[in-house]
LUMVODREN-236485 format. One record per residue (C-alpha): residue in one letter; z, x, y. Coordinates in nm, 4 decimals. Example, Ala and Ser with C-alpha at 12.3 -4.5 7.8 and 13.67 -1.06 7.14 Angstrom:
// LUMVODREN-236485
+-----+----------+----------+----------+
| res |        Z |        X |        Y |
+-----+----------+----------+----------+
|   A |   0.7800 |   1.2300 |  -0.4500 |
|   S |   0.7140 |   1.3670 |  -0.1060 |
+-----+----------+----------+----------+
***
This chain:
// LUMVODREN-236485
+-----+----------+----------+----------+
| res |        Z |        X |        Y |
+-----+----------+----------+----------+
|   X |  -0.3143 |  -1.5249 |   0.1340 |
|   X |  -0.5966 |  -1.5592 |  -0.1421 |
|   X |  -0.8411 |  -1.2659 |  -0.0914 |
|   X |  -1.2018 |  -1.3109 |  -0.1361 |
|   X |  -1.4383 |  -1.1057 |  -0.3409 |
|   X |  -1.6566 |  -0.9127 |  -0.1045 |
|   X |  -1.7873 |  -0.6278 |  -0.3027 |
|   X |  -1.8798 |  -0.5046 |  -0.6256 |
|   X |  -1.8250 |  -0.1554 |  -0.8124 |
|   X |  -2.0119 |   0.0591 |  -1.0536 |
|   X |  -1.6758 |   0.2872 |  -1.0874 |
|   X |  -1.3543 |   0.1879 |  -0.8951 |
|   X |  -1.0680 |   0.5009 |  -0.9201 |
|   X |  -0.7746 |   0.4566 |  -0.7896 |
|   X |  -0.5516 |   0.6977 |  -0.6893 |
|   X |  -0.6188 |   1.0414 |  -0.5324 |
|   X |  -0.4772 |   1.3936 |  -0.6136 |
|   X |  -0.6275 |   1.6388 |  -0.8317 |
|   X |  -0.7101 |   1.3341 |  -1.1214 |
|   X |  -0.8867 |   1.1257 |  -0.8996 |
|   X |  -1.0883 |   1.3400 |  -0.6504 |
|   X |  -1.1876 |   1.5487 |  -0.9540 |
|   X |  -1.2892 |   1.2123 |  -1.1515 |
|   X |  -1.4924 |   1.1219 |  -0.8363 |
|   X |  -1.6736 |   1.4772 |  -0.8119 |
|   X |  -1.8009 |   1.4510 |  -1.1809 |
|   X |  -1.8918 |   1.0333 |  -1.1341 |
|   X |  -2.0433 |   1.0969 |  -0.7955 |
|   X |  -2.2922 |   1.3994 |  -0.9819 |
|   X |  -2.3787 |   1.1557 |  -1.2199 |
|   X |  -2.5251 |   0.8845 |  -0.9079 |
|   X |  -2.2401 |   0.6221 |  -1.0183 |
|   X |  -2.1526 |   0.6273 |  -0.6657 |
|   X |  -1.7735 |   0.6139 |  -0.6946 |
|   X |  -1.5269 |   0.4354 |  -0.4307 |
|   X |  -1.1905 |   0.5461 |  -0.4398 |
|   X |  -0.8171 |   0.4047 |  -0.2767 |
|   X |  -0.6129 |   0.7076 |  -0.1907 |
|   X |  -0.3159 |   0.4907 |  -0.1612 |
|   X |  -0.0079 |   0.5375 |   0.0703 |
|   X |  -0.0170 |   0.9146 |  -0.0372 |
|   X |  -0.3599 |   1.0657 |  -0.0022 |
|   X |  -0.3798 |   1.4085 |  -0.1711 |
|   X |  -0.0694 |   1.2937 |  -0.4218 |
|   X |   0.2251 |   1.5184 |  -0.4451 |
|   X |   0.0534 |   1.8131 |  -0.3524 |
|   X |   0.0977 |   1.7225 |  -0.0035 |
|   X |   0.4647 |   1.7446 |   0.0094 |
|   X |   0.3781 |   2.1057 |  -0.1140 |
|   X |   0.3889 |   2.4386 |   0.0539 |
|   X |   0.2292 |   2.7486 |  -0.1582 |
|   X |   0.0427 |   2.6816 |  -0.5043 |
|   X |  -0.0266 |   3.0260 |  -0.6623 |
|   X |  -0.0906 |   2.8731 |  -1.0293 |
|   X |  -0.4363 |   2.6653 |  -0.9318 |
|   X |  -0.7168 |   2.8744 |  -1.0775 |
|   X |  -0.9799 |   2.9968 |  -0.8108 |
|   X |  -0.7395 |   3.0777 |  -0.5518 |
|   X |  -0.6212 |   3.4419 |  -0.6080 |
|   X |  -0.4568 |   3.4512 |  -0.2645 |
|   X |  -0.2791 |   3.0975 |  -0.3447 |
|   X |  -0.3056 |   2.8154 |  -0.0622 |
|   X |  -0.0917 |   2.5450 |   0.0910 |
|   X |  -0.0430 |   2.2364 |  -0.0986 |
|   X |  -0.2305 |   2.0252 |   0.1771 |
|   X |  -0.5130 |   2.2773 |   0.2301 |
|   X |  -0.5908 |   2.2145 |  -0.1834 |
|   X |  -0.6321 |   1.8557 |  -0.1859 |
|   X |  -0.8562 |   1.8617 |   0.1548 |
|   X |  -1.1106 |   2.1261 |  -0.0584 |
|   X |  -1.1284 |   1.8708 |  -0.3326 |
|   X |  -1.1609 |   1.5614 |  -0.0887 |
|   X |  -1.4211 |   1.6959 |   0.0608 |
|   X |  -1.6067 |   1.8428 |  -0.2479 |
|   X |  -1.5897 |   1.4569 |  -0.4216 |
|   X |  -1.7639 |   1.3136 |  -0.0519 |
|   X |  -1.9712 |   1.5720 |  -0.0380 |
|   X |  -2.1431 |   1.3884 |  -0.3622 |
|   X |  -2.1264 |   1.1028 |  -0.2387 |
|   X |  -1.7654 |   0.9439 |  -0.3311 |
|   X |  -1.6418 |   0.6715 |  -0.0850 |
|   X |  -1.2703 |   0.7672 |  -0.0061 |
|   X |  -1.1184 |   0.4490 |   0.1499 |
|   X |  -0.7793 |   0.4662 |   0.2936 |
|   X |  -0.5521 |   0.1530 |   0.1044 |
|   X |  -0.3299 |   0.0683 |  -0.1971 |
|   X |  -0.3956 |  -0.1492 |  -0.5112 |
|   X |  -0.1469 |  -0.4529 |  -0.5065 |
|   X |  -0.2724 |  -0.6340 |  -0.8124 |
|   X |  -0.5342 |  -0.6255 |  -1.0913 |
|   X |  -0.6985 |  -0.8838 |  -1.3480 |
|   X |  -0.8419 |  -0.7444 |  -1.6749 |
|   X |  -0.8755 |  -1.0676 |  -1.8236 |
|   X |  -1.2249 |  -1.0821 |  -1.7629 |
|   X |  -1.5524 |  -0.8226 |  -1.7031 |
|   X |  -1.6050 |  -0.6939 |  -1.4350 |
|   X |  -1.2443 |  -0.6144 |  -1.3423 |
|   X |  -1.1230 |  -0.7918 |  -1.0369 |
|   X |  -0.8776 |  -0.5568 |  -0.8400 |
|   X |  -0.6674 |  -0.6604 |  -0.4712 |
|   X |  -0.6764 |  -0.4338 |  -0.2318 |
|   X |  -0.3557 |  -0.4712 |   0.0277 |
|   X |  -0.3219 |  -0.8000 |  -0.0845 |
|   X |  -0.6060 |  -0.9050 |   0.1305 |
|   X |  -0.9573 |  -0.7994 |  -0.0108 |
|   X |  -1.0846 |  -0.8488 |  -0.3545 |
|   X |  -1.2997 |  -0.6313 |  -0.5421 |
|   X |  -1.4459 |  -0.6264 |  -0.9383 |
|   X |  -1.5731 |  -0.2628 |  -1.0971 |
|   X |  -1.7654 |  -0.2319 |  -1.4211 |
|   X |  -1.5399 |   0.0809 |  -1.4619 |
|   X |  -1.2083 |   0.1842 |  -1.3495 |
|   X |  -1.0388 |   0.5076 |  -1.3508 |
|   X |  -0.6184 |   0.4648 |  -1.2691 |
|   X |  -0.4936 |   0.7801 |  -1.1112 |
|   X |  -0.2021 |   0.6984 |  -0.9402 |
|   X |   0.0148 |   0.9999 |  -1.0579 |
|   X |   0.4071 |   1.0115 |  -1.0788 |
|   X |   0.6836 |   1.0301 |  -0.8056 |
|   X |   0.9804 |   1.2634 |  -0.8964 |
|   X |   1.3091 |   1.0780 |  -0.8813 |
|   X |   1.5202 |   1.2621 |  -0.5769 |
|   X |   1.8426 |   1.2682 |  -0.5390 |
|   X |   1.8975 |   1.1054 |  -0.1629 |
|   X |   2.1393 |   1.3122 |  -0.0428 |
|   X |   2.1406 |   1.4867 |   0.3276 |
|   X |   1.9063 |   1.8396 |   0.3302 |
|   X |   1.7187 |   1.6895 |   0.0668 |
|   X |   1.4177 |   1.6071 |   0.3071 |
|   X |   1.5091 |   1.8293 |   0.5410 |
|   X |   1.4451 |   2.1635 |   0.2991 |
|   X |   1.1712 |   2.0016 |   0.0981 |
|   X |   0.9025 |   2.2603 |   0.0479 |
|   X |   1.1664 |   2.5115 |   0.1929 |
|   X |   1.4061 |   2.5868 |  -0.1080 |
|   X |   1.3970 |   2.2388 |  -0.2700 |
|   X |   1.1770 |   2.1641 |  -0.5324 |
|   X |   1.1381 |   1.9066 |  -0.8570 |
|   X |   0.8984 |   2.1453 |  -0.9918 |
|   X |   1.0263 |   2.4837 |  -1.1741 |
|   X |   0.7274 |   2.6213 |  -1.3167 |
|   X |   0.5037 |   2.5471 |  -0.9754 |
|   X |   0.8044 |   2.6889 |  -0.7560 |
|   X |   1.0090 |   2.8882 |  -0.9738 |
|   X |   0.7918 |   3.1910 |  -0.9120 |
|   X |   0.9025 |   3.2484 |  -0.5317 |
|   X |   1.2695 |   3.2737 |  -0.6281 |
|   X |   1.2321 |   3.5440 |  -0.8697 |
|   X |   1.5717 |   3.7812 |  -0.8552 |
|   X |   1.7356 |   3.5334 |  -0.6737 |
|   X |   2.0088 |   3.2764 |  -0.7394 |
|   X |   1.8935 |   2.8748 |  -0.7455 |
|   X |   2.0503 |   2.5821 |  -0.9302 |
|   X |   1.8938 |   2.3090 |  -1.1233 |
|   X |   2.0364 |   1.9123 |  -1.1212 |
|   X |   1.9822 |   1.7644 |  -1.4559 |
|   X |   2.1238 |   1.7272 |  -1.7980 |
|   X |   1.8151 |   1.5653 |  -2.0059 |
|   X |   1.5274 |   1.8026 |  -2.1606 |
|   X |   1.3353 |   1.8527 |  -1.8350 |
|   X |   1.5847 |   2.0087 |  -1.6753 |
|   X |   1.7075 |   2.2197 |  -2.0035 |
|   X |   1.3474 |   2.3240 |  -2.0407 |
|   X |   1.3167 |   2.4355 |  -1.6654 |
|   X |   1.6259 |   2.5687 |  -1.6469 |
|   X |   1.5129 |   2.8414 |  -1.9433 |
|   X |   1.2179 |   2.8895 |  -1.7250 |
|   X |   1.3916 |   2.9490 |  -1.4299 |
|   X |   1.6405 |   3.2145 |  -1.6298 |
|   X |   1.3747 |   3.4141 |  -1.7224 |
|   X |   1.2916 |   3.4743 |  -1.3061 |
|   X |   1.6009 |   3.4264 |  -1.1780 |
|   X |   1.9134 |   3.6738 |  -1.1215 |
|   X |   2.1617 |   3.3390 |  -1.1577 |
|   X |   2.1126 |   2.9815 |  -1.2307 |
|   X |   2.3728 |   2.7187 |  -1.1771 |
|   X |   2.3336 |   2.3903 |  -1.3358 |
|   X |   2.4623 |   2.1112 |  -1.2549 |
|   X |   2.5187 |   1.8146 |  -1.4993 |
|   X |   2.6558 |   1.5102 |  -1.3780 |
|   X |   2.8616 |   1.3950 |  -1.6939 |
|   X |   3.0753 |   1.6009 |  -1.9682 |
|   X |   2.7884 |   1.6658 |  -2.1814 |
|   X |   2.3865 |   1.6822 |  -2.2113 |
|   X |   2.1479 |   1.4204 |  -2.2357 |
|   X |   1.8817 |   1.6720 |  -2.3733 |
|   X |   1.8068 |   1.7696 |  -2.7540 |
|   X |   1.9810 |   2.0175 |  -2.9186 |
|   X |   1.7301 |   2.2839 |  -2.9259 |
|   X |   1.6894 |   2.2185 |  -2.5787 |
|   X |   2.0741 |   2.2555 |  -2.5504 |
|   X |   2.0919 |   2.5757 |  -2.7981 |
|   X |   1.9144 |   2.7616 |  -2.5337 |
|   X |   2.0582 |   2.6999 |  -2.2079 |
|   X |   2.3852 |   2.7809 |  -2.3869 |
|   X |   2.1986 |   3.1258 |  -2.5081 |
|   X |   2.0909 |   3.2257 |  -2.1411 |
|   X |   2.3374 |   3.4776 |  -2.0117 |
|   X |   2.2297 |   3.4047 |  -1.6136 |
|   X |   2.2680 |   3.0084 |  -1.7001 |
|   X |   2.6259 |   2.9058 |  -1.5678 |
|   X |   2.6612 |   2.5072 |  -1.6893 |
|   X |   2.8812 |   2.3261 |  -1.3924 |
|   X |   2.9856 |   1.9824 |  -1.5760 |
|   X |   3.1183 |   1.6883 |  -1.4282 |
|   X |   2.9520 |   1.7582 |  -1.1233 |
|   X |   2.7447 |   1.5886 |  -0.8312 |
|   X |   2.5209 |   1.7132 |  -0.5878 |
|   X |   2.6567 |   1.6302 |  -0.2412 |
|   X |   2.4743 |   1.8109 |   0.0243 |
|   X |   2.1917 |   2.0890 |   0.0688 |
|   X |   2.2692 |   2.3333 |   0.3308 |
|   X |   2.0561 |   2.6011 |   0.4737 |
|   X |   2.0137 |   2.7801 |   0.7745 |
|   X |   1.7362 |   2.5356 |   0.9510 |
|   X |   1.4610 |   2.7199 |   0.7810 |
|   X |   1.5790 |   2.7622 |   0.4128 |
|   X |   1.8038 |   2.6648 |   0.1681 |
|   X |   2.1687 |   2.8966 |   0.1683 |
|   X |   2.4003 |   2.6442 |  -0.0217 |
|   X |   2.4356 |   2.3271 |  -0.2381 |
|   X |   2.7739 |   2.1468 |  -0.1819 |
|   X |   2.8805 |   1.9920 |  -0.4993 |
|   X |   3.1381 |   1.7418 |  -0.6233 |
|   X |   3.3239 |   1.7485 |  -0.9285 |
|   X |   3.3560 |   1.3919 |  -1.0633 |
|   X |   3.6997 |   1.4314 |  -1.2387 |
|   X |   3.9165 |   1.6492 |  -0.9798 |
|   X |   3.7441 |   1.5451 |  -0.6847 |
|   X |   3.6983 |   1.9044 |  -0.5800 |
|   X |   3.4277 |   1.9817 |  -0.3312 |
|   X |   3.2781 |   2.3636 |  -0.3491 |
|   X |   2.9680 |   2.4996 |  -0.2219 |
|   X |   2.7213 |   2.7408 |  -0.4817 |
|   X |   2.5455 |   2.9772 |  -0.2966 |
|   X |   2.2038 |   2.9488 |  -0.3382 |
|   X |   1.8687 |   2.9811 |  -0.2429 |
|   X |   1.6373 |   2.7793 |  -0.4003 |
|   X |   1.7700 |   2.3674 |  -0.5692 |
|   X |   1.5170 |   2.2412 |  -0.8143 |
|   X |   1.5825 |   1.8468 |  -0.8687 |
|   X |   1.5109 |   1.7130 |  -1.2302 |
|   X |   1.6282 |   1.3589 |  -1.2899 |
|   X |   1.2719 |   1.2466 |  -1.4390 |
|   X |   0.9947 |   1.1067 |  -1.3116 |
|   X |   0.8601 |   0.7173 |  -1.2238 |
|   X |   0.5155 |   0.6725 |  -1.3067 |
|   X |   0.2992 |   0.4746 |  -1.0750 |
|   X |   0.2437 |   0.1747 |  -1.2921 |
|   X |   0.4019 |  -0.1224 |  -1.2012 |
|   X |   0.0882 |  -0.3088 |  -1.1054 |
|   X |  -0.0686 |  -0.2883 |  -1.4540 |
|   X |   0.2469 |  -0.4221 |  -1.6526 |
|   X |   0.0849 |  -0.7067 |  -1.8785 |
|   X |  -0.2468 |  -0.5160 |  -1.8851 |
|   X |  -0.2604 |  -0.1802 |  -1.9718 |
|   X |  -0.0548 |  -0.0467 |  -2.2848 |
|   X |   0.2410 |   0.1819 |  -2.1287 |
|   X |   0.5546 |   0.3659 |  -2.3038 |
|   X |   0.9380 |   0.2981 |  -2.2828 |
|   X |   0.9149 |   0.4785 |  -1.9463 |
|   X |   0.5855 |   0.3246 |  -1.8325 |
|   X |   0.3785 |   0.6185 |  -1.8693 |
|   X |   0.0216 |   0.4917 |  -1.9750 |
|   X |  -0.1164 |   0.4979 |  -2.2901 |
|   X |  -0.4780 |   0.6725 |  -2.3963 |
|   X |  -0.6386 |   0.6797 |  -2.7245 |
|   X |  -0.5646 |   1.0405 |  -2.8368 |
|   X |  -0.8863 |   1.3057 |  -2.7450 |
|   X |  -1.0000 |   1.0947 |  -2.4543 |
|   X |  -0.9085 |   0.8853 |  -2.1370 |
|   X |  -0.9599 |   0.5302 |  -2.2694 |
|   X |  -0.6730 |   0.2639 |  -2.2927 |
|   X |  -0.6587 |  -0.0241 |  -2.4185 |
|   X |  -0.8366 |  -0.1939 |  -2.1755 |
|   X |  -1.2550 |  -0.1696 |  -2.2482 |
|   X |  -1.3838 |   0.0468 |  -1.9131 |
|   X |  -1.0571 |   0.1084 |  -1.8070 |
|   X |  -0.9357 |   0.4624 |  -1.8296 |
|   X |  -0.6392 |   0.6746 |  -1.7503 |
|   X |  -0.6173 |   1.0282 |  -1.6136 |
|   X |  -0.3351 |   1.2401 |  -1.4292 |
|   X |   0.0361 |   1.2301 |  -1.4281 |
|   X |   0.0375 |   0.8619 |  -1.4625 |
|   X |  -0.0235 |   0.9164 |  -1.8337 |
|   X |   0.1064 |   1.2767 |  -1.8423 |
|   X |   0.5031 |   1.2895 |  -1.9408 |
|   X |   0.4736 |   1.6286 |  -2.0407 |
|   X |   0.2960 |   1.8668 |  -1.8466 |
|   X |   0.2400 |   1.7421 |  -1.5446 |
|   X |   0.0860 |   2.0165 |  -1.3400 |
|   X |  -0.2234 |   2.0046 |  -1.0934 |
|   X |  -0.4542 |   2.1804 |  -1.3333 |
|   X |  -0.4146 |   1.9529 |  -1.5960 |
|   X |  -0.4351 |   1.6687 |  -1.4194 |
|   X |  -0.7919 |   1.8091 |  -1.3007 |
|   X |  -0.8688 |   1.8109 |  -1.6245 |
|   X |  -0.7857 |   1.5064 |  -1.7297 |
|   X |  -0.9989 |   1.3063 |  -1.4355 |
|   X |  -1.2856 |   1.4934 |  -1.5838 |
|   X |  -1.2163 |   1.3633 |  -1.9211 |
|   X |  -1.1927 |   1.0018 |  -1.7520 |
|   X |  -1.4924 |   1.0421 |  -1.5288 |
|   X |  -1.7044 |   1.1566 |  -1.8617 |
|   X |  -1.5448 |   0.8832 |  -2.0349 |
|   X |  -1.6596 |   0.5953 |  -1.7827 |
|   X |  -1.9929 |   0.7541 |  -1.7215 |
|   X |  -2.0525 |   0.7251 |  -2.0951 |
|   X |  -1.9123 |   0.3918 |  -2.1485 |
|   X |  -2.1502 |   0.2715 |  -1.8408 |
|   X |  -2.4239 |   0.4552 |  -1.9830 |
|   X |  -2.3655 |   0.2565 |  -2.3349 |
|   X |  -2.3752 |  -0.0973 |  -2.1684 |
|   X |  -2.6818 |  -0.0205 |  -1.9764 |
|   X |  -2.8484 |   0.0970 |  -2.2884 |
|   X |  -2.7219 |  -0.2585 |  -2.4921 |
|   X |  -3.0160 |  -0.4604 |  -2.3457 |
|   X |  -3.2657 |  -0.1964 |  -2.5283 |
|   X |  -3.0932 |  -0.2431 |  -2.8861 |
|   X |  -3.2797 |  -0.4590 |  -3.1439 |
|   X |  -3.1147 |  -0.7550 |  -3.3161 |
|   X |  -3.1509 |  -0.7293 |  -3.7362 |
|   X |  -3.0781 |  -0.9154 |  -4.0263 |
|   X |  -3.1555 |  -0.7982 |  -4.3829 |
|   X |  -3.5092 |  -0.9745 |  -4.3741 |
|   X |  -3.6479 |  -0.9563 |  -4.0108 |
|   X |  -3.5976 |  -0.8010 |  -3.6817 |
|   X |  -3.6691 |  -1.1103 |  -3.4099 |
|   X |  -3.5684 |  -0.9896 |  -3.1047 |
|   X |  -3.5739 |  -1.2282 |  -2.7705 |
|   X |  -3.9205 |  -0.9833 |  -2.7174 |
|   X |  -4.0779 |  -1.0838 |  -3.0664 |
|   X |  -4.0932 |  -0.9034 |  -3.3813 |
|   X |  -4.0046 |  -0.5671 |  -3.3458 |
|   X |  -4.0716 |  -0.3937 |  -3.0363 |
|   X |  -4.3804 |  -0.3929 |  -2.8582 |
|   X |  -4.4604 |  -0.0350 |  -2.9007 |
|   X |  -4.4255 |  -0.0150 |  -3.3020 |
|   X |  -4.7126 |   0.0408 |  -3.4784 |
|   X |  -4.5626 |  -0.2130 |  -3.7438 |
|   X |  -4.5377 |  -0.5176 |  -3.4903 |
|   X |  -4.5609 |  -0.8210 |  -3.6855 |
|   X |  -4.6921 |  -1.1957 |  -3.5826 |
|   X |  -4.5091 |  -1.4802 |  -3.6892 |
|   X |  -4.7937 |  -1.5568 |  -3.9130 |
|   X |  -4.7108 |  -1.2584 |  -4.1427 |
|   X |  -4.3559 |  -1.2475 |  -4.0984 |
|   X |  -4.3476 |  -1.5869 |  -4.2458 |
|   X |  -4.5631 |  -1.5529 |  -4.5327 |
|   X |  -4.3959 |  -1.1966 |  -4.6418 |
|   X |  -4.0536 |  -1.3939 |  -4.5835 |
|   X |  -4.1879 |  -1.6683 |  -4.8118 |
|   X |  -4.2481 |  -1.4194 |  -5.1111 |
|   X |  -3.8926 |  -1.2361 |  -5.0819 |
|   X |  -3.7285 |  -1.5843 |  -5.0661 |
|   X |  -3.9253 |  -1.7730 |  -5.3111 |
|   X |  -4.0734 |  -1.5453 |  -5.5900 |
|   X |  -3.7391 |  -1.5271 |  -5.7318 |
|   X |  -3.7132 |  -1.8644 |  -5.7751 |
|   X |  -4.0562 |  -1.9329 |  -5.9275 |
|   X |  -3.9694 |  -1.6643 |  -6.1731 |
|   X |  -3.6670 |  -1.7884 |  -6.3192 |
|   X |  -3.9020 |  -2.1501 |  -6.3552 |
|   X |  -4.1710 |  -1.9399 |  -6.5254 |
|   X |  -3.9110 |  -1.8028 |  -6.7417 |
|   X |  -3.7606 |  -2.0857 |  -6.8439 |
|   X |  -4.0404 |  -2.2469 |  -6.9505 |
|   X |  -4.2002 |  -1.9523 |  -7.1219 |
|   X |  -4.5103 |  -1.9285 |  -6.9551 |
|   X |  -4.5060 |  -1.5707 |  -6.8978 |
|   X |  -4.7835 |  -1.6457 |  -6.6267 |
|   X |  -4.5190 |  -1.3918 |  -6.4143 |
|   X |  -4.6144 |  -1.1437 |  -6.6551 |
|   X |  -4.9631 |  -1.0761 |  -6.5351 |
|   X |  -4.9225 |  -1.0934 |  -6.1690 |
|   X |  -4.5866 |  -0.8615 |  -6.1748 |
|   X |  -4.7809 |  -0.5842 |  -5.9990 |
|   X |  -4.8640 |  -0.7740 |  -5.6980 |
|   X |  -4.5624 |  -0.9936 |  -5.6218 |
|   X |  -4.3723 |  -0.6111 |  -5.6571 |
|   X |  -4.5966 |  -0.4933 |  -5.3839 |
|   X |  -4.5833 |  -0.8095 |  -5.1689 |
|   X |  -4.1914 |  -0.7950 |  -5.1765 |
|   X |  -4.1918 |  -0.4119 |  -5.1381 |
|   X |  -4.4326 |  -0.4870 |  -4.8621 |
|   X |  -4.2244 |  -0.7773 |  -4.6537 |
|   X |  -3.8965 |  -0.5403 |  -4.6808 |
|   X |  -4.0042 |  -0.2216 |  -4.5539 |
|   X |  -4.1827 |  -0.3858 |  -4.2863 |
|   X |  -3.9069 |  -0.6103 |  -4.1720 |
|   X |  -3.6157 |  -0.4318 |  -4.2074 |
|   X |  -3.5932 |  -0.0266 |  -4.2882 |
|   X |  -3.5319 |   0.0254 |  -4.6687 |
|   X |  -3.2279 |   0.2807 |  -4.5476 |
|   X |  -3.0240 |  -0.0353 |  -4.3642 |
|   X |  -3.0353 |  -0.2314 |  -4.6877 |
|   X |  -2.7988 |   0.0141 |  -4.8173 |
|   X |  -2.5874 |   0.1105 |  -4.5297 |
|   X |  -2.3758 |  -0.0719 |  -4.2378 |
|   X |  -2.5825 |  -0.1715 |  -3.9224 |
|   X |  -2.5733 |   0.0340 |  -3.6262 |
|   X |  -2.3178 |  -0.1159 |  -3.4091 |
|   X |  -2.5803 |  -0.0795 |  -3.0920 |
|   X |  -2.8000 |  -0.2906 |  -3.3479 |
|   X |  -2.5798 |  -0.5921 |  -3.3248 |
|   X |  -2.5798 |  -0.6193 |  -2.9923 |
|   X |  -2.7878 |  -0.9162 |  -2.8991 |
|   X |  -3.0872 |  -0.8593 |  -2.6079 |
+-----+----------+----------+----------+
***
C-alpha cells in the first residue's frame, strides 16, 4: 500500500524510553514542538522492570513502569505529541526526511532524533518469562544490588558477562557461571579476573535448560552439560542472562552509518551521524554502558544537537553572499541597515578602479610616461576606498565564514 504524505515535522524522535522522552522535554522547551512514535514498547525496557534504585532523584527507588510514566508526562506537559505506532521505513535521500509510519502514513521532519534503544538477547527457555523482573535479569549492575549475600548465576562467556560477573562477585556470596562451550569468548583481562574471584565457580560445557522458582521467585536453574548429557539443578536465587544485545536498527541499514553489530554511529562529543539533521541518542548507539541515566543524557545531547542544527538553517536566509570585491546579496549591496550601503552606481565605478588601474599602469609603464607617477596618491585611495567598502580588509586575508557562503 503506498502511503501518502499527510504531515510535516519540525523534529520527528522516534523511539521512547529515557533517550527519547528526555530528547522531547528539552525540544518541546525550546517551542520545536516535537512528535514522537513510542513504538511497540512505550517506556522501552524499563517497563519489563520492577525496582530501579540507581536513577538519580529517587532516593526511595521506584518501579520500572512508574519511571517512564513521570518522564512521559513531563515531555507532554511541554508540549511533545506522543503518538502510539512504529517506524517501518525511512528515506534520507532527500531534505526533509520522509519517514513511514505502520506502513501506512507518510511523514517528512526537518530533524530527526532515532531512539529506539536495544533488546537483550534471552535465552527462550521455560521460567524465563515467567520470573522476569522476579529473579531474572539481563542487567547486573541495575539488578545485582537486590541479591547482595546471596547466590545467582550468570549465562555468558563473552566480555559482558565476564565484566558482570566481577560485578556480581563483589555482592554476591556465590556466583555460578555458566558458559556454553569449553572456553571464553571474552578478552583475557576480562578472563584473568573471573578466574581471580574466589565466589566465581566457571560451569563449562553447559546450557541453561529451565528456571525454576517457587511461583513468586527464582529457587533453581536446571542446566545441561553439552558433553555428558548430565542434567543438574544450581540453586539459586537470582539468573542474570548476558548473550549481548540487538540494537533496534534494522530500518536504517543503507542510511545511517552503524558498526559490525549495528549499533549506530555518532561523531565523537555529540549526537550527529552521518546523516545532516539526523541524530542518535540512547542504547541504540550505546554498546557500552547502557544504563537509563545515560541514555537520559544522551537524548539531551541529541535534542541540543537538533535544536541547534534547526536554529542554523533558519538563520542561513540572514547570511550575506561575498566575493573578494563586492557583497551583492539578492537584497542589494550590503544590507539595508549598514551605514556603508552602496548603489550600483558606486559599486561599479570603485570596481572599475580595482580592476583596471592595474592595467593602465603597466601601459603607463611601458611606455615611460610616468603620468602614474603624479596621480599615485589618489588611485591608492580610490582602491583603498572600493576594498574596504566592498569587502572587509580582514576577509582578504582569511577563509570566508562558512554561514557567508550560504546563498539568500
Amino acid at each position: 500500500m503506498k502511503a501518502e504524505c499527510t504531515e510535516h515535522i519540525r523534529c520527528l524522535i522516534i523511539g521512547s524510553g529515557p533517550a527519547g522522552y528526555t530528547a522531547a522535554i528539552y525540544v518541546a522547551r525550546a517551542g520545536l514542538k516535537p512528535v514522537m512514535y513510542t513504538g511497540v514498547e512505550p517506556g522501552g525496557q524499563l517497563t519489563q522492570t520492577t525496582d530501579v534504585d540507581n536513577f538519580p532523584g529517587y532516593p526511595q527507588g521506584i518501579l520500572g513502569p512508574a519511571l517512564m510514566d513521570d518522564l512521559r508526562m513531563q515531555a507532554e506537559r511541554f508540549g511533545t505529541d506522543i503518538r502510539f505506532g512504529s517506524v517501518s521505513a525511512v528515506d534520507f535521500s532527500l531534505r526533509p526526511h520522509k519517514v513511514i509510519i505502520d506502513e501506512t502514513k507518510s511523514v517528512t521532519a526537518d530533524t530527526i532524533i532515532v531512539s529506539t534503544g536495544a533488546t537483550a538477547k534471552w535465552l527462550s527457555v521455560p521460567g524465563e518469562q515467567q520470573y522476569s523482573g522476579f529473579g531474572v535479569s539481563v542487567c547486573a549492575v541495575c539488578d545485582g544490588f537486590f541479591f547482595k549475600g546471596q547466590d545467582v548465576a550468570i549465562v555468558g562467556g563473552g566480555d559482558t558477562a565476564a565484566e558482570e560477573a566481577s560485578y556480581l562477585a563483589k555482592l554476591c556470596k556465590k556466583v555460578y557461571m555458566i558458559v556454553r562451550r569449553a572456553e571464553f569468548s571474552a578478552s583475557k583481562v576480562m578472563i584473568s579476573s573471573v578466574l581471580n574471584a574466589s565466589n566465581i565457580e566457571v560451569v563449562y560445557n553447559s546450557e541453561t535448560k529451565e528456571i525454576l522458582g517457587d511461583g513468586k521467585n527464582v529457587t533453581a536453574v536446571k542446566i545441561l552439560n553439552n558433553k555428558t548429557w548430565e542434567e543438574k539443578e544450581l540453586p539459586v536465587n537470582g539468573l542474570f542472562v548476558a548473550i549481548g544485545h540487538k540494537p533496534n536498527t534494522d530500518i536504517f541499514k543503507g542510511w545511517l552509518d552503524m558498526d559490525e553489530i549495528g549499533y549506530l554511529k555518532t561523531i565523537p562529543g555529540s549526537a550527529k551521524t552521518n546523516v545532516e539533521g539526523v541524530f542518535a541518542a540512547g542504547d541504540v548507539q550505546d554498546r557500552h554502558y547502557r544504563q537509563a541515566v545515560t541514555a537520559a543524557a544522551s537524548g539531551c545531547m541529541a535534542a541540543l544537537d537538533a535544536e541547534r542544527y534547526l536554529a542554523a538553517k533558519e538563520a542561513a536566509p540572514n547570511a550575506k553572499t561575498r566575493t573578494i570585491f563586492s557583497v551583492k546579496t539578492k537584497k542589494g549591496w550590503f544590507d539595508k541597515d549598514s551605514p556603508q550601503n552602496l548603489t550600483y552606481k558606486e559599486a561599479g565605478i570603485r570596481g572599475f578602479f580595482v580592476v583596471c588601474m592595474p592595467a593602465l599602469a603597466a601601459i603607463d609603464w611601458n611606455f615611460h610616461t610616468h603620468t602614474m607617477f603624479f596621480i599615485a596618491p589618489f588611485i591608492m585611495y580610490l582602491a583603498v576606498s572600493a576594498l574596504t567598502m566592498t569587502c572587509p580588509v580582514k576577509e582578504l586575508f582569511s577563509r570566508r565564514n562558512k554561514s557567508d557562503s550560504q546563498e539568500l
